[in-house]
C-alpha positions as CSV (number, residue, x, y, z in Angstrom):
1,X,167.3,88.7,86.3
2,X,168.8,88.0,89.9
3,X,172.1,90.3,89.1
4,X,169.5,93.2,87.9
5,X,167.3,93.1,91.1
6,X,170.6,92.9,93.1
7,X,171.6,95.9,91.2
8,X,169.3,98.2,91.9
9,X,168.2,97.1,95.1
10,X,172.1,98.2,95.8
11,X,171.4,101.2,93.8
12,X,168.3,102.4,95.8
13,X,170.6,101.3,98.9
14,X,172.9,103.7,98.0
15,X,171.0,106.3,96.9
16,X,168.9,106.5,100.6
17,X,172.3,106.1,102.5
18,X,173.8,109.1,100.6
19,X,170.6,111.2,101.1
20,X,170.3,110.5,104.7
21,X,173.9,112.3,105.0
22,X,173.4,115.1,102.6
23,X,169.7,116.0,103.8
24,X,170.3,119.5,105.5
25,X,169.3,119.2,109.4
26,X,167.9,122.1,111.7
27,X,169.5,123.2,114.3
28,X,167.7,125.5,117.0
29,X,170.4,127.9,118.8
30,X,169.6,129.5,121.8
31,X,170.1,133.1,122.2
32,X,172.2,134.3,125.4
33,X,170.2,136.6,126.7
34,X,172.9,138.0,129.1
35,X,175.1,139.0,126.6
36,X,172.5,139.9,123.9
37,X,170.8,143.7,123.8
38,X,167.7,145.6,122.8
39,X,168.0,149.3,122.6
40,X,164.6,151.1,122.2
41,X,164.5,154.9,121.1
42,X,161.2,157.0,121.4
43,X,160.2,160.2,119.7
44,X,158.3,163.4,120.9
45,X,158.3,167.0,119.0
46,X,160.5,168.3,122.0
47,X,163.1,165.7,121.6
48,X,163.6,161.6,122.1
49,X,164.3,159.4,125.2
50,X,166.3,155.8,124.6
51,X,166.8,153.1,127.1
52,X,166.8,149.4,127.1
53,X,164.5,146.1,127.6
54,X,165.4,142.5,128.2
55,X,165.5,139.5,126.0
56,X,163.7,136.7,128.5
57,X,164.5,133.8,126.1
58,X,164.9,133.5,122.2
59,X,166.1,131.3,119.5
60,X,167.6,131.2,116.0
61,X,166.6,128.2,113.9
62,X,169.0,127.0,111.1
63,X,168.7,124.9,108.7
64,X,172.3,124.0,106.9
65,X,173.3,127.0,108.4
66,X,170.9,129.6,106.5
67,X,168.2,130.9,109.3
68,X,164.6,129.6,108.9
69,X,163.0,130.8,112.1
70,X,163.6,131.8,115.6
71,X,161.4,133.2,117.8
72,X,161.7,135.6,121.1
73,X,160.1,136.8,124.4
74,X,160.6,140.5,126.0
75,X,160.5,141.1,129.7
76,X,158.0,144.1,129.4
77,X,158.7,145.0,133.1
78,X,162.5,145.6,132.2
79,X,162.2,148.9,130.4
80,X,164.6,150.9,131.3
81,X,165.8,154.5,130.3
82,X,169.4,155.3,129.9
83,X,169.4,159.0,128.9
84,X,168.1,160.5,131.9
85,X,169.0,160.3,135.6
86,X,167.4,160.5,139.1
87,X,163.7,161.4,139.3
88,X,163.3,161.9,136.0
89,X,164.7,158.6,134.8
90,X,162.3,156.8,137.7
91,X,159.3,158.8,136.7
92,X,159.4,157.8,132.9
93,X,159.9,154.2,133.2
94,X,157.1,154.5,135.6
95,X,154.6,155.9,133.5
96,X,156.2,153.4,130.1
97,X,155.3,150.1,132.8
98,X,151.8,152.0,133.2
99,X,148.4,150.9,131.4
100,X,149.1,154.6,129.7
101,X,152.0,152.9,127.9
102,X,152.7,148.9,128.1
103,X,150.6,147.9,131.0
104,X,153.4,145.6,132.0
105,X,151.6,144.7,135.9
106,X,149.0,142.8,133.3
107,X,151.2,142.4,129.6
108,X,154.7,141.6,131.7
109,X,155.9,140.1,128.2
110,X,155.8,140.7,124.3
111,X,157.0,138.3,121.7
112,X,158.4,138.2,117.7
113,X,157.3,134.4,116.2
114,X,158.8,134.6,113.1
115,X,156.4,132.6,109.9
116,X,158.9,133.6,106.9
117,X,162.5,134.0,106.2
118,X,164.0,134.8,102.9
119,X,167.6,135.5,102.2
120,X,168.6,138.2,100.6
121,X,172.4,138.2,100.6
122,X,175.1,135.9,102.1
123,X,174.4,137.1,105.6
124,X,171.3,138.8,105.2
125,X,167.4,138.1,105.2
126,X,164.4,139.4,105.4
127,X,162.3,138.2,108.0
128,X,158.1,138.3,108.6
129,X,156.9,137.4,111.7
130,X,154.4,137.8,114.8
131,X,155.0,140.4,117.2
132,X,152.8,141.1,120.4
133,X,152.8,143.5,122.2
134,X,149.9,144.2,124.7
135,X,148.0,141.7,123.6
136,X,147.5,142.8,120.2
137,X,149.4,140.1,117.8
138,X,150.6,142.5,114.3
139,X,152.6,141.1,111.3
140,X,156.0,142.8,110.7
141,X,159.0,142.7,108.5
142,X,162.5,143.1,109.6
143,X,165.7,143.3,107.8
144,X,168.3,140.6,110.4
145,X,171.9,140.0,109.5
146,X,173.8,137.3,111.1
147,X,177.3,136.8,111.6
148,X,179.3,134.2,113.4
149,X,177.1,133.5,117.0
150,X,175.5,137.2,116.2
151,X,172.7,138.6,114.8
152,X,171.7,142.2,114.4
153,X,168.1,143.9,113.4
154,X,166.8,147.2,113.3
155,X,163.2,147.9,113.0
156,X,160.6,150.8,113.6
157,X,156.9,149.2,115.1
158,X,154.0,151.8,115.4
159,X,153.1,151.8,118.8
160,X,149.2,152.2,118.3
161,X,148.4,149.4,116.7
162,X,148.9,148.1,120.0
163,X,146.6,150.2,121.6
164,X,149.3,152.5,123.0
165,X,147.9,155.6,122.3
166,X,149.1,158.0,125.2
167,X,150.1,161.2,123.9
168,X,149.7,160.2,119.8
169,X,148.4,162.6,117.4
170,X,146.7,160.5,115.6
171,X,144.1,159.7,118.4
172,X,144.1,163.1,120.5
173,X,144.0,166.6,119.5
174,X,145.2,169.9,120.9
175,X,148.6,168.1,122.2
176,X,151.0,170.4,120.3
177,X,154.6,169.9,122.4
178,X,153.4,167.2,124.7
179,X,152.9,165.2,121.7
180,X,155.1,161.5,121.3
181,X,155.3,160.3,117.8
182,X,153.8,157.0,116.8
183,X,156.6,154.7,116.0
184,X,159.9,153.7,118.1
185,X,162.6,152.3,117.1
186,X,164.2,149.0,118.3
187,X,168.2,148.1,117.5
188,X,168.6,144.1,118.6
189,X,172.2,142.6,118.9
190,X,171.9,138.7,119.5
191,X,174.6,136.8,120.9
192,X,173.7,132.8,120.2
């Protein structure tokens, strides 16, 4: 009776010393936001304008190395246009920082929480998450692809469900070449 109670008392010994080494741990890496980019691209019927905006801060969580979360803060007040010059270039990232666009004087950041992640390859997932912008807090779902210390994502966010409406035709009439199109595009390259 002894020798079976030793037994699998060393058993469950065993057993809890092995799991305690093969239980996954999370890791939470922090993006370098100096050497990381967002690229943003707008459209109106007379053509597009492009520029950039800042990561503040950000992390990727892993977990055994396959991402299950991260999270990341924009510096509103760091839009910036690259495909114009001059007064021009100074007059539109004027009017983006106004309350007609991102009212970044009030909103000077927006975040991405993200609440699901799902692979769907080796290096791929699909990601759900939380993304505020102006307040307003919206679900969205974004293809990411990581690599190495990088990450990439490319997603297309509708502007008015964030209350920016300037210049959309789907809350003003009459706007014919004047008019911007609802959604923008965002291309993120992560360095972590």
């Amino acid at each position: 009776m002894k020798n079976s109670i030793k037994n699998i008392a060393s058993i469950v010994l065993v057993a809890l010393f092995t799991l305690s080494f093969t239980t996954p741990e999370e890791t939470k890496k922090e993006v370098k936001a100096a050497e990381s980019s967002v690229v943003w691209k707008g459209y109106k019927v007379t053509g597009s304008h492009e520029g950039t905006i800042a990561i503040k801060n950000g992390s990727l969580i892993f977990n055994d190395s396959k991402l299950t979360g991260g999270s990341f803060m924009i510096d509103m007040r760091s839009i910036a246009n690259t495909d114009l010059e001059g007064e021009y270039k100074g007059k539109l990232e004027g009017h983006l920082k106004s309350d007609d666009f991102f009212g970044v004087e009030k909103f000077p950041t927006a975040s991405l929480v993200f609440t699901k992640v799902n692979a769907t390859g080796k290096n791929s997932y699909e990601v759900t998450g939380n993304i505020t912008i102006k307040g307003h807090t919206e679900v969205i779902t974004l293809d990411l692809s990581v690599y190495g210390n990088k990450a990439t994502a490319s997603l297309k966010i509708d502007r008015t469900k964030f209350d920016v409406r300037y210049g959309s035709t789907s809350f003003f009439d009459g706007l014919k070449d004047k008019a911007i199109y609802d959604e923008f595009d965002l291309v993120v390259d992560l360095v972590f």
